[in-house]
C-alpha positions in Angstrom: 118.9 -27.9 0.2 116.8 -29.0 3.3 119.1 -30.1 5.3 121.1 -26.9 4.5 118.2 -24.5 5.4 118.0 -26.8 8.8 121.7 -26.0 10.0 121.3 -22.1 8.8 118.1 -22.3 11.5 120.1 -23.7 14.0 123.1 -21.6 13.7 120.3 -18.6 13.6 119.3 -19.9 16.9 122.2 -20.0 18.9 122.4 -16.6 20.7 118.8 -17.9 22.4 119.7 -21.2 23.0 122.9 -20.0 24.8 120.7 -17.4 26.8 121.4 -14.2 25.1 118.4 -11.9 25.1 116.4 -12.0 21.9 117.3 -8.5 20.5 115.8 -6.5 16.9 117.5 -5.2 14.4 121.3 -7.6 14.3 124.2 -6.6 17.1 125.4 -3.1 17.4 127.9 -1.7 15.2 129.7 -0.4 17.9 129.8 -1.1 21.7 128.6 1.3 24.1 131.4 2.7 26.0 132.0 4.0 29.5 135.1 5.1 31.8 135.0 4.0 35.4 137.4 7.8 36.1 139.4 7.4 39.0 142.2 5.3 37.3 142.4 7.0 34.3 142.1 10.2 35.1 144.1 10.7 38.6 144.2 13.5 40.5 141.1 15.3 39.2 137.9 16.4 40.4 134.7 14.6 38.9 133.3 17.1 37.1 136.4 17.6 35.2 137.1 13.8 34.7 133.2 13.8 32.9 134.6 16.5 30.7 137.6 13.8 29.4 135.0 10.7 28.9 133.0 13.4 26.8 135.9 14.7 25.2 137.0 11.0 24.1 133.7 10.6 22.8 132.6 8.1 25.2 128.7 7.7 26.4 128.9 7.1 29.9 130.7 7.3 33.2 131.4 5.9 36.2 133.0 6.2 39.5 133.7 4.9 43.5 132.2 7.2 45.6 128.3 8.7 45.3 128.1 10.6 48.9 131.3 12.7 48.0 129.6 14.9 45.5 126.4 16.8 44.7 124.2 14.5 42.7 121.7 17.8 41.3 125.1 19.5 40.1 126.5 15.7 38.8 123.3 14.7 36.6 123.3 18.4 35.5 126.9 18.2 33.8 126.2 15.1 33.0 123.3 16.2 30.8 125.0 19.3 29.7 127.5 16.8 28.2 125.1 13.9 27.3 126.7 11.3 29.1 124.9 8.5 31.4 126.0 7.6 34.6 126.7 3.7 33.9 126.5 2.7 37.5 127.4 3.4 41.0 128.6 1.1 43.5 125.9 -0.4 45.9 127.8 -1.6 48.6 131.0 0.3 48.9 133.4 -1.6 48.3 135.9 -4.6 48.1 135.2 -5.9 51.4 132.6 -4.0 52.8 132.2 -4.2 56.8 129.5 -4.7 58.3 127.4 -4.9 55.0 128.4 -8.0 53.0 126.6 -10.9 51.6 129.1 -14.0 52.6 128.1 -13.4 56.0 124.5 -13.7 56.9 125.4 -11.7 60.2 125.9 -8.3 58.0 122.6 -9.2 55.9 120.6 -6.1 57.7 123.8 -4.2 57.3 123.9 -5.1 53.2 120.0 -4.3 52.6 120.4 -1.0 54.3 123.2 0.0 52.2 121.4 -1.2 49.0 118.0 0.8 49.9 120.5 4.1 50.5 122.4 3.1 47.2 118.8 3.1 45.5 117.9 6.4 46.7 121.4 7.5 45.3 120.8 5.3 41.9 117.5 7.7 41.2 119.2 11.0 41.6 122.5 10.0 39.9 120.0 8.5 37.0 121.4 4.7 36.7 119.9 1.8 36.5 122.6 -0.4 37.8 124.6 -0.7 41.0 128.0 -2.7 41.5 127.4 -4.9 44.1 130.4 -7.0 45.9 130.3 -10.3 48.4 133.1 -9.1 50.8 135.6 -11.5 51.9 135.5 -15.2 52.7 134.3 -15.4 56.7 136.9 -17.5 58.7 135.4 -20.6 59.5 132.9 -20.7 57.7 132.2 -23.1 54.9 131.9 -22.1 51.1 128.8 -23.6 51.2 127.0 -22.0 54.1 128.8 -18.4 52.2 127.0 -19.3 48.8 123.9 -19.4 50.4 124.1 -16.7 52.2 125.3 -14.6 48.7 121.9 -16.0 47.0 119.7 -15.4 50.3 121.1 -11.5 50.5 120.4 -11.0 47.0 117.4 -12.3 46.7 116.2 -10.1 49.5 117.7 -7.4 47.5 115.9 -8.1 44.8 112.6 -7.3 46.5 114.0 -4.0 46.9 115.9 -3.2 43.6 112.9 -4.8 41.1 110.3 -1.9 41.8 112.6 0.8 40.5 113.8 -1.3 37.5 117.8 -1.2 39.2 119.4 -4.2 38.4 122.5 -5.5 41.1 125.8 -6.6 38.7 127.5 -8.7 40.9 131.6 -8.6 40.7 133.9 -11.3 40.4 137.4 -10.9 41.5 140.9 -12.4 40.8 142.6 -13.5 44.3 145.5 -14.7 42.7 146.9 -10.8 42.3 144.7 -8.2 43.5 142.2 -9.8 46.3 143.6 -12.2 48.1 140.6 -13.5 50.6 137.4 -12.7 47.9 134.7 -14.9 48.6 133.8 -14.5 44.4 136.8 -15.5 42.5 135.7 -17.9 39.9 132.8 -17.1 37.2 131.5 -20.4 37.2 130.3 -20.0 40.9 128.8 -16.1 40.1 126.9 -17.9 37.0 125.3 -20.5 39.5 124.4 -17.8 41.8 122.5 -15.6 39.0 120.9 -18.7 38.3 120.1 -19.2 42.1 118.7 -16.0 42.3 116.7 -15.8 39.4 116.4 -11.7 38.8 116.4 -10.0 36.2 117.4 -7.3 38.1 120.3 -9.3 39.3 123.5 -10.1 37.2 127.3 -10.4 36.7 129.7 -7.6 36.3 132.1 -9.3 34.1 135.6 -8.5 34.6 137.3 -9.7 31.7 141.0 -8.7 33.5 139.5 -10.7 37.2 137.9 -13.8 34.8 141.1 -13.8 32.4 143.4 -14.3 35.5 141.2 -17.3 37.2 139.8 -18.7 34.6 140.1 -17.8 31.3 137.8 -18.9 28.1 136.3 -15.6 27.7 134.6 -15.4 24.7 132.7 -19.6 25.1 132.1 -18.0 28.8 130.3 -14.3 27.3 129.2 -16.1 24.5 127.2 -18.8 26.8 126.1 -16.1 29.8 125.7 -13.2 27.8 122.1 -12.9 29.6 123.2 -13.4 32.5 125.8 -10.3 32.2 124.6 -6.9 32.8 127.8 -4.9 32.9 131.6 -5.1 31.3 135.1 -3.9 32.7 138.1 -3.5 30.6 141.6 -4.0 31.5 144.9 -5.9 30.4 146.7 -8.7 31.6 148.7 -8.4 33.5 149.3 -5.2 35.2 145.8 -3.8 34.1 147.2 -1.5 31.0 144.8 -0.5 28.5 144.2 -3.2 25.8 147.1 -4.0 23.6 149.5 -4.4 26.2 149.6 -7.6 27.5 147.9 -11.3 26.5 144.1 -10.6 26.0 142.7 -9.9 22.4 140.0 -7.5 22.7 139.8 -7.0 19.4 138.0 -10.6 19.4 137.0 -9.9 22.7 134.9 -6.9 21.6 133.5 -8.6 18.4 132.5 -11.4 20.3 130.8 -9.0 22.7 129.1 -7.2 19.7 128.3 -10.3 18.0 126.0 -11.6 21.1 123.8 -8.0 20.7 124.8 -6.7 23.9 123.3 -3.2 24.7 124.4 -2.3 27.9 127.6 -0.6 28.7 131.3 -2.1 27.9 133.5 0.1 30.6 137.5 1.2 30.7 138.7 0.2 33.8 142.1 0.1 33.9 145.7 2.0 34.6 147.1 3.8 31.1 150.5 3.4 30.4 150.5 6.2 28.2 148.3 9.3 27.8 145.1 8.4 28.9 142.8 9.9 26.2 145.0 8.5 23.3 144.1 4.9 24.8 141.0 5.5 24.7 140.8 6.7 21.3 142.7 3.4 20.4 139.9 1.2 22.0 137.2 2.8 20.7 138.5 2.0 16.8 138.5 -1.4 18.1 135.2 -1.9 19.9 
């Protein structure tokens, strides 16, 4: 009976041994759910792709762009409908001229367009900015590029902490969709979380990007899950909804779940059939 009580402590221990936060009250029931809008509802204006996330019965939103709309008239709709803005994205985009992290040449660049993202990040209400390393810089090595990742973020950090907004760095696959990412492989984003050492600094993780380079999603959520501070959703391949292609989010999502994870689990991918009824599907699922 001892030695029985001794392996139901350990087992009870896992989720901190592995690094997921110590959490009250069990895992969720149900994830919490966002819609990054652009790909899955094309065409339309943001106020009216809001009105679909809140429709579908989804908590939060996201989207590309903050300086093409109004953030007073934004936050307003998006209290109207009680929805949270999940995140916005800190340093424009894919490869980002003039302001990534790989090259230490851009690093002015970067903090300047992470202090304006800030300012954005308080009047949009989020807590969390998508943050990407830009391309690999020709001829320089990998090496000198991973420091220069952690040194950028860490000065980031210094800026981010005091308004408790956290930087989720993303991954990407460059065997399809970005050919020339510097970040392609999760192993490399956990060492630089751990390089970093922020809690305002973590890893979007792309399980369509990580399930094309690497694989072993649930041991890799399952081990990280503290080190994670944002989730996108999307098939392989061909980024369809889940339920069209190899992943199993059903075990995806209960592994997610069963970790305690809090913060938002977001659609990001094309629909290959009427976007609202996808997203009625995953949410019986997650």
């Amino acid at each position: 009976m001892e030695r029985l009580l001794s392996r139901r402590k350990l087992i009870a221990a896992l989720p901190v041994l592995m690094g997921a936060p110590q959490l009250s009250g069990g895992p969720p029931s149900h994830l919490k759910l966002s819609v990054r809008v652009e790909p899955l509802f094309r065409g339309m204006r943001l106020p009216d792709q809001m009105k679909k996330v809140a429709e579908a019965g989804y908590q939060g939103f996201e989207f590309g762009d903050w300086r093409a709309y109004d953030p007073a008239e934004i936050t307003k709709l998006a209290h109207q409908l009680h929805l949270e803005c999940a995140c916005l994205v800190g340093n424009r985009g894919v490869n980002p001229k003039g302001m990534g992290l790989t090259n230490p040449l851009e690093r002015d660049g970067f903090l300047a367009e992470i202090a304006a993202s800030i300012d954005a990040a308080k009047r949009y209400e989020t807590t969390r900015l998508v943050t990407l390393t830009g391309n690999e810089v020709p001829g320089m090595s990998r090496e000198d590029q991973h420091r220069s990742i952690v040194e950028g973020l860490k000065r980031a950090h210094e800026l981010v902490a005091p308004h408790h907004i956290t930087l989720i760095v993303e991954p990407l696959n460059t065997l399809v969709d970005h050919k020339g990412y510097y970040l392609n492989h999760i192993a490399e984003a956990w060492d630089i979380v751990r390089e970093v050492d922020s809690p305002f600094v973590k890893i979007l993780f792309d399980i369509y990007h990580v399930q094309i380079m690497d694989g072993n999603l649930i041991k890799n959520i399952g081990l990280n899950i503290g080190r994670i501070g944002h989730f996108h959703v999307g098939d392989v391949p061909r980024r369809h909804q889940p339920g069209t292609g190899e992943i199993d989010y059903r075990n995806v999502f209960r592994a997610i779940r069963d970790t305690g994870f809090r913060d938002f689990v977001a659609m990001e991918y094309m629909p290959s059939i009427d976007p609202m009824t996808t997203l009625a599907q995953v949410k019986a699922i997650a």
